[in-house]
C-alpha positions in Angstrom: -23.4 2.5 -9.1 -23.5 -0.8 -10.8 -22.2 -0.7 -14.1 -21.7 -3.1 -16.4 -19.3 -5.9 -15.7 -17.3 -5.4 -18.6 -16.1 -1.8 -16.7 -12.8 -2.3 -15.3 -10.1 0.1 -13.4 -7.4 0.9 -15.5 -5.6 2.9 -12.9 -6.5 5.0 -9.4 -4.7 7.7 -8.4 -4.5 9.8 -5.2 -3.7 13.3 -5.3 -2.7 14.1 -1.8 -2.0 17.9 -2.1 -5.5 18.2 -3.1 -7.1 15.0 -1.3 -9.2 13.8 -4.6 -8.9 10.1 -5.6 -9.6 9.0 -9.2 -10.6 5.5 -10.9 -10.1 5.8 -14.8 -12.8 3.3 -16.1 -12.8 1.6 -19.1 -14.4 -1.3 -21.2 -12.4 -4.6 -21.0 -10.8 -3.8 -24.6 -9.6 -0.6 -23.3 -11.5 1.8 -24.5 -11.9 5.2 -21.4 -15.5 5.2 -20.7 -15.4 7.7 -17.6 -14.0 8.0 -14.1 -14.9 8.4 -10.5 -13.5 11.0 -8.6 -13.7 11.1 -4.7 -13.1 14.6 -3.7 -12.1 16.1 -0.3 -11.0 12.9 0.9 -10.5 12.4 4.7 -9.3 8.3 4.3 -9.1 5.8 2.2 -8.1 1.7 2.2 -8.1 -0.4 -0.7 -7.5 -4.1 -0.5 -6.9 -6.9 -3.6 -6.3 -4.5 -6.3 -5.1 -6.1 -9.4 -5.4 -5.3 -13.1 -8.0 -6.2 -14.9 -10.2 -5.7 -11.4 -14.0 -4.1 -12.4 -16.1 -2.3 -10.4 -19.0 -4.2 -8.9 -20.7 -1.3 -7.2 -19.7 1.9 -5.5 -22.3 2.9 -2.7 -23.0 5.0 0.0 -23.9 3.9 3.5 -24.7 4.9 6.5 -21.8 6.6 9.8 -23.2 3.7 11.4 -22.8 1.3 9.2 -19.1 2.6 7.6 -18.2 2.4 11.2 -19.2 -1.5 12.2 -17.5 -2.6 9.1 -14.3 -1.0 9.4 -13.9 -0.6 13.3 -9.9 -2.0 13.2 -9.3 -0.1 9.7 -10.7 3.4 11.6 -8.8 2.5 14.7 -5.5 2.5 13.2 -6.1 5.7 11.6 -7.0 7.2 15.0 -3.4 6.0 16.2 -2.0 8.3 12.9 -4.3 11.5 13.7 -6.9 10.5 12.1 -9.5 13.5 13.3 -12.5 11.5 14.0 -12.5 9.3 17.4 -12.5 5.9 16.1 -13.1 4.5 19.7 -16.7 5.9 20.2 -19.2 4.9 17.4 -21.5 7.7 18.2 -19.1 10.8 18.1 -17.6 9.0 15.3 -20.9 8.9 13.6 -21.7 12.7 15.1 -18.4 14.2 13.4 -19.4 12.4 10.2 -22.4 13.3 9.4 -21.2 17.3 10.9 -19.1 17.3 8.3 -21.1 16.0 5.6 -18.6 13.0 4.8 -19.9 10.6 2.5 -18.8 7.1 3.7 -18.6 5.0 0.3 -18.1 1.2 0.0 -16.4 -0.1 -2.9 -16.5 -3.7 -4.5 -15.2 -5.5 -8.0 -14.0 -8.8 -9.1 -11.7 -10.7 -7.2 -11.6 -9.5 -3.9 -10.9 -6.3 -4.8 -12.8 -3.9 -2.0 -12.2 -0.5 -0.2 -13.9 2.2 1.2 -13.4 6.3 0.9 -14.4 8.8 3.3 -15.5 12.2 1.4 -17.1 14.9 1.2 -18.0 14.6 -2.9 -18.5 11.8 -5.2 -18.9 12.4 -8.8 -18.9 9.3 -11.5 -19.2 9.8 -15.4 -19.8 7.3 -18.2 -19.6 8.3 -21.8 -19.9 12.1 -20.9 -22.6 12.0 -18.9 -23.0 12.3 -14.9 -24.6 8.9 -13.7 -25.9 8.1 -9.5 -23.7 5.5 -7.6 -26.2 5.0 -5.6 
């Protein structure tokens, strides 16, 4: 997803009973546009988030991929039962795409980055379902 610049993060939240995280869009005068809800989340990391941060793009990449970029990141979830072995790229990648996990990459404005590990990504604007890819 790429939307328009102007689209910023009011607030995330993480629901940990049922493992959905949420970003509340909205334009930069405040007006709610939509929101993107990650569902059947297996791990998340945000870094730099600030107010006023908006969403660059929200993609999908590939185990292999997901994996190179955030080796340490993955490794210290291994250390806190995380269920995937962090240590070997391709039963890493193997369990992933098992399991039908969508690795996502997130990016905005001022550093702001993170990545979710799900099984289900659904973003709407205005009412209406758009692709983050």
């Amino acid at each position: 997803m790429n939307p328009n610049p102007k689209l910023n993060i009011e607030k995330y939240e993480v629901e940990l009973e049922e493992n959905v995280i949420t970003f509340h869009l909205v334009e930069h005068e405040g007006t709610l546009l939509g929101e993107a809800v990650f569902k059947r989340v297996w791990g998340h990391q945000f870094s730099n988030v600030l107010s006023g941060n908006y969403v660059v793009s929200i993609k999908e990449c590939s185990p292999e991929e997901f994996h190179k970029k955030y080796t340490p990141a993955l490794e210290e979830y291994q250390q806190c039962g995380f269920p995937f072995n962090a240590y070997k790229p391709a039963e890493f990648c193997a369990d992933i795409e098992r399991r039908s996990l969508k690795p996502i990459i997130i990016t905005g404005q001022y550093g702001f980055s993170g990545w979710v590990l799900c099984a289900d990504v659904r973003i709407t604007l205005g009412g209406s379902e758009v692709s983050y890819q």
